[in-house]
OpenMM code with the backbone's topology and positions (N, CA, C; nanometers):
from openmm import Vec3, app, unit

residues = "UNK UNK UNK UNK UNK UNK UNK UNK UNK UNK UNK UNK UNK UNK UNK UNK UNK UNK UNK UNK UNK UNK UNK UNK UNK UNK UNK UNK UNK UNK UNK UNK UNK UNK UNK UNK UNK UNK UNK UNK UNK UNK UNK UNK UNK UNK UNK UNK UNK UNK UNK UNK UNK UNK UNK UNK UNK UNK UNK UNK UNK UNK UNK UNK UNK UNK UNK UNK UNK UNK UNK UNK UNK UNK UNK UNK UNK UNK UNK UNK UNK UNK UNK UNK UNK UNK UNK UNK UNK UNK UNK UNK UNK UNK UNK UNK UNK UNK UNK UNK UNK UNK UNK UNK UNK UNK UNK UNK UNK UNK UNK UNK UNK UNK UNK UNK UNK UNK UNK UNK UNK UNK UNK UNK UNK UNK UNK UNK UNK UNK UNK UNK UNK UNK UNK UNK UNK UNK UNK UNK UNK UNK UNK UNK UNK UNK UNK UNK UNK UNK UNK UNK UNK UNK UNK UNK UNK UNK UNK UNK UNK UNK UNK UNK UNK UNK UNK UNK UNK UNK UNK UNK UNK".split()
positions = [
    Vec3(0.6000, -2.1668, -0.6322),
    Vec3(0.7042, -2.0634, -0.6308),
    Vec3(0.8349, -2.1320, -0.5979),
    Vec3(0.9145, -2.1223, -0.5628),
    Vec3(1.0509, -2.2010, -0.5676),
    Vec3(1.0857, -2.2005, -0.4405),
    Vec3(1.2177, -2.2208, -0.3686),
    Vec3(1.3029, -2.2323, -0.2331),
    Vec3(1.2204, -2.1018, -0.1604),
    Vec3(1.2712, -2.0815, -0.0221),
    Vec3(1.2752, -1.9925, 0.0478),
    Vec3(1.3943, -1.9132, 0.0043),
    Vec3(1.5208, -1.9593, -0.0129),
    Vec3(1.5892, -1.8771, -0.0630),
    Vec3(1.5703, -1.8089, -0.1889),
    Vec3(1.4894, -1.8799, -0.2649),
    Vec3(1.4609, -1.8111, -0.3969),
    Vec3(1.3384, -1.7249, -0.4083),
    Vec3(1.2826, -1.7394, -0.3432),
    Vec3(1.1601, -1.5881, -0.2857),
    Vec3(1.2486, -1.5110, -0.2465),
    Vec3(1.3464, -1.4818, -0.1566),
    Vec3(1.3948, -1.3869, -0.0843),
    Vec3(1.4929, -1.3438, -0.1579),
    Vec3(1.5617, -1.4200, -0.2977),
    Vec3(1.5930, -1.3495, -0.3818),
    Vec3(1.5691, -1.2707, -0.4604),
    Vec3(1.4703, -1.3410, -0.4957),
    Vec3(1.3512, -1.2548, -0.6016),
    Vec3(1.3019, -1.1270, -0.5410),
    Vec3(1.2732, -1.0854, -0.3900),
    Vec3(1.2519, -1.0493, -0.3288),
    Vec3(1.3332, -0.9250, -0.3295),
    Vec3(1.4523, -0.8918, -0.3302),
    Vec3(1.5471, -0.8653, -0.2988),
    Vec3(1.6266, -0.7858, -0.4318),
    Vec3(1.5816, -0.8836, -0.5388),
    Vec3(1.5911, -0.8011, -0.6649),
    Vec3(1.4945, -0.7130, -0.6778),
    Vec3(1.3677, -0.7180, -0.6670),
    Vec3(1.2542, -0.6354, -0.6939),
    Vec3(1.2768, -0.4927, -0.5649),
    Vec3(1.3429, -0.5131, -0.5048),
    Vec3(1.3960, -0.4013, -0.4304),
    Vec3(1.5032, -0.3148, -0.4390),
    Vec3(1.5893, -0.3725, -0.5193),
    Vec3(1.7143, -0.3264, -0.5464),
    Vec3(1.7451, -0.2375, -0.6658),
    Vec3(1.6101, -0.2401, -0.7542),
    Vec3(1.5041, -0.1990, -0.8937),
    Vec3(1.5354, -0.0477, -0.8891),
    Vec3(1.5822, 0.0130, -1.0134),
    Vec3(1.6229, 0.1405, -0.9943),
    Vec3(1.5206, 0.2175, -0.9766),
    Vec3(1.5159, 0.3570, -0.9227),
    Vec3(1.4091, 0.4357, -0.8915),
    Vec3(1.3054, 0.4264, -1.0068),
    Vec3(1.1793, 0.4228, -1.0271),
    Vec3(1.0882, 0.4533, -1.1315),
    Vec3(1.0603, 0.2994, -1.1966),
    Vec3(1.1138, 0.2214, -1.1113),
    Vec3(1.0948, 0.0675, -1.2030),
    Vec3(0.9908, 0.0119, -1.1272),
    Vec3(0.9273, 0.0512, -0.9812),
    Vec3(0.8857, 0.0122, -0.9100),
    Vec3(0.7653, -0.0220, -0.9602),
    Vec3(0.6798, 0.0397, -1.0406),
    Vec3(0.5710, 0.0710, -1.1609),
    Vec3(0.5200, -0.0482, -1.2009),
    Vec3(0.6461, -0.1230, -1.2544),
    Vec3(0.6623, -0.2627, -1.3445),
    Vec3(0.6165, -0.3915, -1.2097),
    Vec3(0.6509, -0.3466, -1.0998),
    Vec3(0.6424, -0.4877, -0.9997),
    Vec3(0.5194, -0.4999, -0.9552),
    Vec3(0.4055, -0.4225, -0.9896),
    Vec3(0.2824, -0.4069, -0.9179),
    Vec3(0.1536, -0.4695, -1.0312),
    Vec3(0.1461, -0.5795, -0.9444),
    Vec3(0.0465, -0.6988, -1.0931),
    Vec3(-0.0865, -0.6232, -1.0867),
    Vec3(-0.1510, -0.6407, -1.2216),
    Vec3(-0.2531, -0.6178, -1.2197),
    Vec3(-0.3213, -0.6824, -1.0979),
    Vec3(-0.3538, -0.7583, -1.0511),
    Vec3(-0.4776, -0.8321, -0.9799),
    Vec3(-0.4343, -0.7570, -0.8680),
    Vec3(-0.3005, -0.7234, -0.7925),
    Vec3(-0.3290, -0.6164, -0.6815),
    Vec3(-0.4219, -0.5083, -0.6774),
    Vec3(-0.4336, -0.4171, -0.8169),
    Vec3(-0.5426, -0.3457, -0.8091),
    Vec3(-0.6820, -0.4123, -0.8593),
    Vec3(-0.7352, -0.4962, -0.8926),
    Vec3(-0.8564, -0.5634, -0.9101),
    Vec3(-0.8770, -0.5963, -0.7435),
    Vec3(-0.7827, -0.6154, -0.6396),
    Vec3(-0.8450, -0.6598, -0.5153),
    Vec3(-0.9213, -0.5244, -0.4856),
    Vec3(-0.7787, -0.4421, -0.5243),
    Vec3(-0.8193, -0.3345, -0.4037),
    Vec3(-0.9420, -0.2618, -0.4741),
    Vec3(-0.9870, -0.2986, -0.5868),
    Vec3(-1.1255, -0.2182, -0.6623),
    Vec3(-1.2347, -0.3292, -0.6059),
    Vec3(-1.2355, -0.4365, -0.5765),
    Vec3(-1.3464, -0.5268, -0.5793),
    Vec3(-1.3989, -0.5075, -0.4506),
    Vec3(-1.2411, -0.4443, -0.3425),
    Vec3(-1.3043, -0.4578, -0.1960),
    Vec3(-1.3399, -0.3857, -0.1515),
    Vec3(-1.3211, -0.2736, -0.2116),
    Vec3(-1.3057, -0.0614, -0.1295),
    Vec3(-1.4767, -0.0811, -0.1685),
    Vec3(-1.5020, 0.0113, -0.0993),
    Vec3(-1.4457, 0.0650, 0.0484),
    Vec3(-1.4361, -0.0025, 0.1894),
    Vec3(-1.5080, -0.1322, 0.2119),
    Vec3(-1.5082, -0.2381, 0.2970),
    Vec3(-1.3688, -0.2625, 0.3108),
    Vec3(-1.3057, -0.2321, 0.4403),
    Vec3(-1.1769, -0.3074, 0.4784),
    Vec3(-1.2291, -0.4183, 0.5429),
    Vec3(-1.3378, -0.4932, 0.5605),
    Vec3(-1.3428, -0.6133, 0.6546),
    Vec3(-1.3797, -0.6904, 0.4743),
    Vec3(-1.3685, -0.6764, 0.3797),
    Vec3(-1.3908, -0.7488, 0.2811),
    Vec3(-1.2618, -0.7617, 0.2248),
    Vec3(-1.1784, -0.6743, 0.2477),
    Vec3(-1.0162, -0.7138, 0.1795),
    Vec3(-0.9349, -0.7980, 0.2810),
    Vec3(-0.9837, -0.7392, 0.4228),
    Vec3(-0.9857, -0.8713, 0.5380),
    Vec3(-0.9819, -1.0264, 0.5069),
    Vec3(-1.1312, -1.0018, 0.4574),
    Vec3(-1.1867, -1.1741, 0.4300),
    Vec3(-1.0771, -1.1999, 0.3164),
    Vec3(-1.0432, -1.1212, 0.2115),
    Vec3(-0.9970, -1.1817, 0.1023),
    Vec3(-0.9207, -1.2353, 0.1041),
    Vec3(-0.8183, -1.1399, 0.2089),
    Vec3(-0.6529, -1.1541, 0.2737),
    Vec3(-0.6693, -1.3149, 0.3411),
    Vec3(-0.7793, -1.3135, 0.4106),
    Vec3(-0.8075, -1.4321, 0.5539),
    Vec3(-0.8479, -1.5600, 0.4458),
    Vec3(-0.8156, -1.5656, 0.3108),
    Vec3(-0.8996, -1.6583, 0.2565),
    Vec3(-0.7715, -1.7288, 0.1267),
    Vec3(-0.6401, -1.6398, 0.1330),
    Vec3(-0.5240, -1.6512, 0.0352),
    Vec3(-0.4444, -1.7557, 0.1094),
    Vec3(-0.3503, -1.7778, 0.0454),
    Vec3(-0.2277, -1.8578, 0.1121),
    Vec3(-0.0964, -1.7479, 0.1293),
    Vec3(-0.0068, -1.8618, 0.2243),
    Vec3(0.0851, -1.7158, 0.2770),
    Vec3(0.1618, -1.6643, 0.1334),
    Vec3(0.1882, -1.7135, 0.0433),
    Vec3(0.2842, -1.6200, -0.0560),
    Vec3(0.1572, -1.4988, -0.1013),
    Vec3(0.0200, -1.5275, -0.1459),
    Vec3(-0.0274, -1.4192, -0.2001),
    Vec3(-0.0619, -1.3099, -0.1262),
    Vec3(-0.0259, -1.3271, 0.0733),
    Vec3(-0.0424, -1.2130, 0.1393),
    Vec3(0.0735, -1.1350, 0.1155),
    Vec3(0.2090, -1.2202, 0.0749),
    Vec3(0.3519, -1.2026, 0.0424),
    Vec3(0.3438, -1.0805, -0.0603),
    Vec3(0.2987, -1.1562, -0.1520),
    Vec3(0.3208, -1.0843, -0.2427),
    Vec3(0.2070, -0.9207, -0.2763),
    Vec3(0.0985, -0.9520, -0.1638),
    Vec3(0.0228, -0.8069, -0.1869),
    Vec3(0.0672, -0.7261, -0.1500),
    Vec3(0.1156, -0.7661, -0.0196),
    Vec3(0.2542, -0.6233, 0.0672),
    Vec3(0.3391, -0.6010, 0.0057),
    Vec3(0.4249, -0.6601, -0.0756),
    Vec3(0.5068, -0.6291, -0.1938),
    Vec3(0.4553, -0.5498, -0.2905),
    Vec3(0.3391, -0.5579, -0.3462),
    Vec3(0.3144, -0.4955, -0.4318),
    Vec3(0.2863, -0.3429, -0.4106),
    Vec3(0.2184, -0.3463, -0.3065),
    Vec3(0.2030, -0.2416, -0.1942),
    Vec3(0.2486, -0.1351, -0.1599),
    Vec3(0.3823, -0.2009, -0.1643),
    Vec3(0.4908, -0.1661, -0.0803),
    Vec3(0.5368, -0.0722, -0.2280),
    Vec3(0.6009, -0.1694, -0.3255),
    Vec3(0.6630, -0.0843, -0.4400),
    Vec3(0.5577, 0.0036, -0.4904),
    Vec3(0.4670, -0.0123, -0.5200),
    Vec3(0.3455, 0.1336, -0.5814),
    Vec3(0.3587, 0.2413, -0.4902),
    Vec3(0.3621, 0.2086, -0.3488),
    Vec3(0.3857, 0.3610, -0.3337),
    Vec3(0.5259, 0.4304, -0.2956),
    Vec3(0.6287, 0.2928, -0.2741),
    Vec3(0.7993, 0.3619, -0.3113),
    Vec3(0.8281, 0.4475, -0.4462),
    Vec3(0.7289, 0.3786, -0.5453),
    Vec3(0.7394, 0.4146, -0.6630),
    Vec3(0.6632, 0.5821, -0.6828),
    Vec3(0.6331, 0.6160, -0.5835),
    Vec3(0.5950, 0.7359, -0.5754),
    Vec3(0.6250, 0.8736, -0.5683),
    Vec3(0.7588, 0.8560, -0.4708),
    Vec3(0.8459, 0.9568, -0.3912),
    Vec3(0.9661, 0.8656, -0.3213),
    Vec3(1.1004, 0.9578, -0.2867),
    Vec3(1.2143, 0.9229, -0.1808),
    Vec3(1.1358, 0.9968, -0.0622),
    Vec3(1.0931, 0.8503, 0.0499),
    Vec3(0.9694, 0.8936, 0.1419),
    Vec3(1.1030, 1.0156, 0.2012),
    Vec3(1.2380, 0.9576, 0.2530),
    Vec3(1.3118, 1.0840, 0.2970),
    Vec3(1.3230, 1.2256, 0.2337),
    Vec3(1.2929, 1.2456, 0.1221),
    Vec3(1.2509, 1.3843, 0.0936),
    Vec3(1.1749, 1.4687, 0.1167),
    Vec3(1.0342, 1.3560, 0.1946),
    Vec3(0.9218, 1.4429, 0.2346),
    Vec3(0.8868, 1.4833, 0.1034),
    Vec3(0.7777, 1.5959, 0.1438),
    Vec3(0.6611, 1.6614, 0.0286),
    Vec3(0.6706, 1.7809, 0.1298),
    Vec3(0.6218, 1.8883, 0.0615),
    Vec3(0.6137, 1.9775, 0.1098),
    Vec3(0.4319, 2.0528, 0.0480),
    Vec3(0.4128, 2.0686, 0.1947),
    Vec3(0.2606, 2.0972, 0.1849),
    Vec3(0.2058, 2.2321, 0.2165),
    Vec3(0.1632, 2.3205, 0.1369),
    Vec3(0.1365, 2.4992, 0.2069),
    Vec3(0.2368, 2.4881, 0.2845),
    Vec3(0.3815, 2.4722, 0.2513),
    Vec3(0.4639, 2.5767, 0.3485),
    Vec3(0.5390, 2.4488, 0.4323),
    Vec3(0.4642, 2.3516, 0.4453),
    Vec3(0.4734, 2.2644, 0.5938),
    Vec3(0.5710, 2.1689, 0.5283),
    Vec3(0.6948, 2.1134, 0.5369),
    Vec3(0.8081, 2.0100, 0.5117),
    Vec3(0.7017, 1.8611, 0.5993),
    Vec3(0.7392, 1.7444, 0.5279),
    Vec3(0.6185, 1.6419, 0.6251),
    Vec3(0.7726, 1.5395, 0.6307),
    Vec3(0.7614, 1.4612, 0.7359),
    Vec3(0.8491, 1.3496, 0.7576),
    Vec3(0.8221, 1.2297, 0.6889),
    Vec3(0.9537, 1.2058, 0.6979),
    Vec3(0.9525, 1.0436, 0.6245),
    Vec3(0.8543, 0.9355, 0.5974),
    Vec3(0.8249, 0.9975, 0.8010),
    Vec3(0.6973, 0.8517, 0.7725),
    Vec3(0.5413, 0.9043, 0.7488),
    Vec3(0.5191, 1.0881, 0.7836),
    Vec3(0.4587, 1.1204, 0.7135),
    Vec3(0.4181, 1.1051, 0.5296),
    Vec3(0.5228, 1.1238, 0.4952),
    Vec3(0.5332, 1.0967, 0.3125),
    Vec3(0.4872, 0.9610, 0.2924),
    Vec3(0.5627, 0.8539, 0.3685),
    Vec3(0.5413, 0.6855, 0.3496),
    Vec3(0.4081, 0.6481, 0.3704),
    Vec3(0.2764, 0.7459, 0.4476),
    Vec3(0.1841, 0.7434, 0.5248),
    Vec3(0.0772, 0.7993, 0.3983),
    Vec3(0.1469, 0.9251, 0.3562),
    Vec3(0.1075, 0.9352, 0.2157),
    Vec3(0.0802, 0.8487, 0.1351),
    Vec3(0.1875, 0.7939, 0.0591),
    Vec3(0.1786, 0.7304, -0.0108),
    Vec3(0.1157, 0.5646, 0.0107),
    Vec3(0.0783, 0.5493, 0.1174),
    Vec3(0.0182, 0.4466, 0.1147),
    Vec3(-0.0986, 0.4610, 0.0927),
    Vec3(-0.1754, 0.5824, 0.1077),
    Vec3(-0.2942, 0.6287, 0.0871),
    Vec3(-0.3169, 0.6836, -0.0185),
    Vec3(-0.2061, 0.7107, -0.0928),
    Vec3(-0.1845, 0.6983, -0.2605),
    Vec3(-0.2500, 0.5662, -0.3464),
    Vec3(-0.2089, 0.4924, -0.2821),
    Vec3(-0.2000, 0.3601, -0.3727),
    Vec3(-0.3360, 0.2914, -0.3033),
    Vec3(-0.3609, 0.3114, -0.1920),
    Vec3(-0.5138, 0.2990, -0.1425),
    Vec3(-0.6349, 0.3393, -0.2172),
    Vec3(-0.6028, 0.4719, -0.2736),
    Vec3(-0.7246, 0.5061, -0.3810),
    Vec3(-0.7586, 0.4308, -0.4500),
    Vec3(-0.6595, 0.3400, -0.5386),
    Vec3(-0.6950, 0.2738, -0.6409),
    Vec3(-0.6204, 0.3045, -0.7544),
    Vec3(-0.6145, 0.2448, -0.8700),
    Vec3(-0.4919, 0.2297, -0.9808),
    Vec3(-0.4988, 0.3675, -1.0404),
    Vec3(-0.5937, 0.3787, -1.0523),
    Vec3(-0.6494, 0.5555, -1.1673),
    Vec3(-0.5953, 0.6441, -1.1009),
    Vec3(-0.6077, 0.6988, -0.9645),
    Vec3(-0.5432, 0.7537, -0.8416),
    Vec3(-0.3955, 0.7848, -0.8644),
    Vec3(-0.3601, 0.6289, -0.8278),
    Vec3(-0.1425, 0.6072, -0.7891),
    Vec3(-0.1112, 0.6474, -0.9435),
    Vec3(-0.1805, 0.5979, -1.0752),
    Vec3(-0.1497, 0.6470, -1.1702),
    Vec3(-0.1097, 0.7583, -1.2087),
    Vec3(-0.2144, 0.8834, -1.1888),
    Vec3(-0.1974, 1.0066, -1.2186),
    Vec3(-0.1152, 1.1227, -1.1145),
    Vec3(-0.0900, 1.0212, -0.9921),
    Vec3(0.0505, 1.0881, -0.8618),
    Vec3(0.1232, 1.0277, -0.9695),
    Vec3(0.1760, 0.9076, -1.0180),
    Vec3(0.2908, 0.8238, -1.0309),
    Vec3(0.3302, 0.9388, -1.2082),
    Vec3(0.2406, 0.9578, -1.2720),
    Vec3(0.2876, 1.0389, -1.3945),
    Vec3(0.3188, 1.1553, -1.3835),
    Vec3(0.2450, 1.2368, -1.2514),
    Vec3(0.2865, 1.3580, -1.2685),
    Vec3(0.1074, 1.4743, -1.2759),
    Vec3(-0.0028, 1.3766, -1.3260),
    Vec3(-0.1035, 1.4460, -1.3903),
    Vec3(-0.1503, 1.4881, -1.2785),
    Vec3(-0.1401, 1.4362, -1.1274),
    Vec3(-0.1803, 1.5322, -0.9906),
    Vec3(-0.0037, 1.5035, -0.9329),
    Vec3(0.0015, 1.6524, -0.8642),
    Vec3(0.1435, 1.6187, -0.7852),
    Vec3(0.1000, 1.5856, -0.6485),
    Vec3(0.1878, 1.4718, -0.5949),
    Vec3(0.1880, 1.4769, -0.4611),
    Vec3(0.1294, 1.5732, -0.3704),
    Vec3(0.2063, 1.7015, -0.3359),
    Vec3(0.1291, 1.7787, -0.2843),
    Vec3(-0.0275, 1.8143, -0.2745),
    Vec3(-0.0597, 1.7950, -0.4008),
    Vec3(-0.2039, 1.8276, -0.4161),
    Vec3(-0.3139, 1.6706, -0.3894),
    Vec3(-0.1671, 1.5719, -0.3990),
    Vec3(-0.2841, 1.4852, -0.3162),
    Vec3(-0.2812, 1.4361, -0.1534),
    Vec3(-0.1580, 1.5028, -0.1038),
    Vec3(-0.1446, 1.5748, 0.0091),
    Vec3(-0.2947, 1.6196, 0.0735),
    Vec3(-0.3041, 1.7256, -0.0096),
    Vec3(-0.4467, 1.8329, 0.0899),
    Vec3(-0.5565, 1.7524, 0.0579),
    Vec3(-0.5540, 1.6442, -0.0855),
    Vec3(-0.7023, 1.5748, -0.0331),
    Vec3(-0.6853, 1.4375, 0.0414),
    Vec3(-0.5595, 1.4472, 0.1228),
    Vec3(-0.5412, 1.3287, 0.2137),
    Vec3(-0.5763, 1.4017, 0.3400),
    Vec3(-0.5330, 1.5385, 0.3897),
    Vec3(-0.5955, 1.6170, 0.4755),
    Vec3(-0.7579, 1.6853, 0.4860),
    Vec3(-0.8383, 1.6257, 0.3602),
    Vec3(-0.9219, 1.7169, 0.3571),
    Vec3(-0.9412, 1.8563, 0.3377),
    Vec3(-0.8086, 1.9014, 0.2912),
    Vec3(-0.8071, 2.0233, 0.2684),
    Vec3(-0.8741, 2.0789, 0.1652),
    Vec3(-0.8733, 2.0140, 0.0168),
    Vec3(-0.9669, 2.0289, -0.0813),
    Vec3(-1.0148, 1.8817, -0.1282),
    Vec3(-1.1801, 1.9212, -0.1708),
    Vec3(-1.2468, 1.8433, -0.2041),
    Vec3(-1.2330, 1.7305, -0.3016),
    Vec3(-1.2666, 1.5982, -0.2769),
    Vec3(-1.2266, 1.5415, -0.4025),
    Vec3(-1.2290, 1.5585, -0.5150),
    Vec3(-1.1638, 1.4777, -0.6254),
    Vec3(-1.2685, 1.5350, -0.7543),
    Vec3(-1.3768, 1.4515, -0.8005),
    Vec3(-1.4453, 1.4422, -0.9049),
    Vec3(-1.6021, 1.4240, -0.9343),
    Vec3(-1.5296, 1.2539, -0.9718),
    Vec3(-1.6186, 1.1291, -0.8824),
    Vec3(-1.5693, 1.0496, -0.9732),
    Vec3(-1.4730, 0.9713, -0.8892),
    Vec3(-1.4242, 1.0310, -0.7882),
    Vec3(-1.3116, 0.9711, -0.6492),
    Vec3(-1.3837, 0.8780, -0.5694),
    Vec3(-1.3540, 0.8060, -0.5804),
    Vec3(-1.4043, 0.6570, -0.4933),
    Vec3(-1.3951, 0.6794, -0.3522),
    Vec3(-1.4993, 0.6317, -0.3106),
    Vec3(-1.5430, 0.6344, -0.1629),
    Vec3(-1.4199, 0.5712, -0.0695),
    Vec3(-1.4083, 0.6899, 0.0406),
    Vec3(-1.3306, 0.6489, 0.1449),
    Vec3(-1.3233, 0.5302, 0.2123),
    Vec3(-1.1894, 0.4316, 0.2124),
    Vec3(-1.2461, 0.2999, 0.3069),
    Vec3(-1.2756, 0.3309, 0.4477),
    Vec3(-1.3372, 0.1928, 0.4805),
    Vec3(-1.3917, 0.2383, 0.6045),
    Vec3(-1.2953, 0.2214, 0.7147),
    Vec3(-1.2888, 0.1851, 0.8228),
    Vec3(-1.1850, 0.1373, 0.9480),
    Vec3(-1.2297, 0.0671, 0.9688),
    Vec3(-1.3205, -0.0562, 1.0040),
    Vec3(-1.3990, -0.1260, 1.0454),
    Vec3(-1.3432, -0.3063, 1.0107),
    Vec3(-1.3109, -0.3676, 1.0969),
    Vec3(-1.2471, -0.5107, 1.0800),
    Vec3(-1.3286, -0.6128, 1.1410),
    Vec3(-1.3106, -0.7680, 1.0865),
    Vec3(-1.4215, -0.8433, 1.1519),
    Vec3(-1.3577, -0.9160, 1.2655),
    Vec3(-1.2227, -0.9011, 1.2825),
    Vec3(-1.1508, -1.0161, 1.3745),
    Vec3(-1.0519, -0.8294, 1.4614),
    Vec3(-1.1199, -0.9003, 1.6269),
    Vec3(-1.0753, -0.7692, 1.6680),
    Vec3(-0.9107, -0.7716, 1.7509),
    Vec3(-0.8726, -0.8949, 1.6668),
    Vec3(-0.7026, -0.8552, 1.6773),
    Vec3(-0.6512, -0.7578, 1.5520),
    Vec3(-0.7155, -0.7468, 1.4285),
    Vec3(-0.7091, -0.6752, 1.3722),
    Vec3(-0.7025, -0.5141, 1.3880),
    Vec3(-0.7377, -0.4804, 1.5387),
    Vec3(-0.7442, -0.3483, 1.5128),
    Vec3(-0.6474, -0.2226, 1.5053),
    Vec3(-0.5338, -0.2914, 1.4988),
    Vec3(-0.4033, -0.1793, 1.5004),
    Vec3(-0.3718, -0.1803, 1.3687),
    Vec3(-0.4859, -0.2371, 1.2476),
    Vec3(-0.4132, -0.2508, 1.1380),
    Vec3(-0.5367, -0.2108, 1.0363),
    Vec3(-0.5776, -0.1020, 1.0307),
    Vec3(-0.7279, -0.0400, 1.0076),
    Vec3(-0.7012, 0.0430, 0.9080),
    Vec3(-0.6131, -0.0219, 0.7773),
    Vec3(-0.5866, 0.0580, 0.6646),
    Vec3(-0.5520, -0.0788, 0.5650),
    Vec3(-0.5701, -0.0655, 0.3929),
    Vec3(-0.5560, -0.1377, 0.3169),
    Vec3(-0.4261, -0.1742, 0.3052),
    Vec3(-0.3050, -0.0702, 0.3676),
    Vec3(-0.1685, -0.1198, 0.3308),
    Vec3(-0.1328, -0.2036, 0.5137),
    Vec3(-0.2160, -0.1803, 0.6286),
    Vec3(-0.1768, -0.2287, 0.7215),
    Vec3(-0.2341, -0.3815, 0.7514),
    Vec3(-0.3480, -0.3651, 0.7104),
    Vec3(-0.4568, -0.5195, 0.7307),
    Vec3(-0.3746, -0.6511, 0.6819),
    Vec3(-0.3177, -0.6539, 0.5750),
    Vec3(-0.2071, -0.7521, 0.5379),
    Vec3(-0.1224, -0.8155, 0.6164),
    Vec3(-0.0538, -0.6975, 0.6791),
    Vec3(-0.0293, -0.7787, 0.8334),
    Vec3(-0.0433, -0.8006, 0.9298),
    Vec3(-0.1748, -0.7594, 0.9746),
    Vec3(-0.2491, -0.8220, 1.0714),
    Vec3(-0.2817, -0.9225, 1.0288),
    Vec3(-0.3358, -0.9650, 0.9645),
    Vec3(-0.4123, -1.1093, 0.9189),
    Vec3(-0.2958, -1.1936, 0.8761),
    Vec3(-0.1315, -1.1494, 0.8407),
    Vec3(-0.0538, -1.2458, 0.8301),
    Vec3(0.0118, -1.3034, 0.9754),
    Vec3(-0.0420, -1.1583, 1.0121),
    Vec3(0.0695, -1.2428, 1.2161),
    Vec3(-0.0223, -1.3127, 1.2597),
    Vec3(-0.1937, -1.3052, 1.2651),
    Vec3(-0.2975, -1.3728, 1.2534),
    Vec3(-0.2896, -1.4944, 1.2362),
    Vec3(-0.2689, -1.5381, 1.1054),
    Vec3(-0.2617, -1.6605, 1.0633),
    Vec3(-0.1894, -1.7595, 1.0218),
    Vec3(-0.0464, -1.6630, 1.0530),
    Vec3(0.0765, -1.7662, 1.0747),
    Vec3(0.1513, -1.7161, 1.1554),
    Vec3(0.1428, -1.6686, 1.3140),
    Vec3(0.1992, -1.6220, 1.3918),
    Vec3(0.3299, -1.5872, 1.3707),
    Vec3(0.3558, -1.5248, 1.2825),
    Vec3(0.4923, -1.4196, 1.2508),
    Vec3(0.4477, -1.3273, 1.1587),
    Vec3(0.5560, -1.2155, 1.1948),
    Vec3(0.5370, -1.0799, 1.1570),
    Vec3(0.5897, -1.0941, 1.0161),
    Vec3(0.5202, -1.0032, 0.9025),
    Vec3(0.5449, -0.9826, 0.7378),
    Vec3(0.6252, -0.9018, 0.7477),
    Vec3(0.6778, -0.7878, 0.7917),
    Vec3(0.8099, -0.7940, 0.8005),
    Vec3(0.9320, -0.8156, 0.7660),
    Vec3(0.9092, -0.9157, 0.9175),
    Vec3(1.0419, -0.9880, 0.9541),
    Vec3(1.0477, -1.0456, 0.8208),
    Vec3(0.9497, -1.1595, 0.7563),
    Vec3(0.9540, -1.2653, 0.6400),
    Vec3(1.0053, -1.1859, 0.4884),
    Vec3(0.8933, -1.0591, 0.4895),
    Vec3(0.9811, -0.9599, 0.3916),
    Vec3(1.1579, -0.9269, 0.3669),
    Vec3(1.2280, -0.9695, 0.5296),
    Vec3(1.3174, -0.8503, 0.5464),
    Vec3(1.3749, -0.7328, 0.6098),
    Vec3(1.2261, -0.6895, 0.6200),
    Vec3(1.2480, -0.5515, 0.6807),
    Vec3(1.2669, -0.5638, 0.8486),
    Vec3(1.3726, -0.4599, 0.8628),
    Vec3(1.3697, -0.5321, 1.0372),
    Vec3(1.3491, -0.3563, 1.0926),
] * unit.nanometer
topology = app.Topology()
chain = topology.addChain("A")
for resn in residues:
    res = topology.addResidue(resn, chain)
    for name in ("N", "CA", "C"):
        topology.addAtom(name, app.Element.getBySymbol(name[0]), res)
């Protein structure tokens, strides 16, 4: 990959990406992980625990834009009635893109709206026929445990294994 400055450019462009482009930044093989490992989070663990630091780089990136590419998390969703916060929506949508590509696909077109995948993030209605099994919470390294989701495990296992926060290295402060 090139400089540090030239990741963090690149970086930086892929963020700056007008609304709805976010779509385009998300490689195939991000969703081949997340199909090979679900529902085992201690297997996307190992996978994470087994990459070098740009490809943990770049899974949180990818991550990250599939489910920006979802919603303005500050708009919220609105659920039976209920307005949800920012980091409610962002919380959403990470569990959007957690399902798997078929999933973020049919939020990201329109063919399920948000809301309605809202109530099957609450359990409110049943999945449909065909919805891939819930991941589990379950990690093999128990510094891992504040990070017990497919969009959080990434950085546990990056402060893990190169004692700094993904983040900070992303950007985000």
């Amino acid at each position: 990959m090139g400089s540090n400055a030239e990741q963090d450019a690149a970086r930086d462009t892929a963020r700056e990406a007008e609304p709805g482009t976010e779509a385009d930044d998300v490689p195939g093989w991000f969703w081949e992980v997340l199909a090979a490992t679900r529902p085992r989070l201690t297997a996307l663990e190992s996978w994470l625990g087994s990459r070098p630091r740009e490809v943990l780089e770049e899974f949180a990136l990818a991550h990250e834009c599939a489910a920006e590419s979802l919603a303005d998390y500050a708009d919220g969703v609105c659920v039976d009635g209920d307005g949800w916060s920012e980091d409610d929506t962002e919380d959403l949508c990470a569990w959007v893109v957690a399902q798997g590509h078929g999933f973020w696909e049919a939020v990201r077109t329109g063919r399920l709206r948000l809301d309605e995948a809202a109530r099957l993030y609450l359990g409110r209605t049943p999945p449909p026929p065909g919805h891939p099994a819930p991941w589990d919470d379950e990690v093999a390294d128990p510094r891992h445990r504040g990070y017990r989701s497919p969009a959080a495990i990434v950085h546990g296992v990056y402060r893990t294994r190169f004692a700094e926060e993904l983040h900070e290295r992303l950007g985000h402060h």
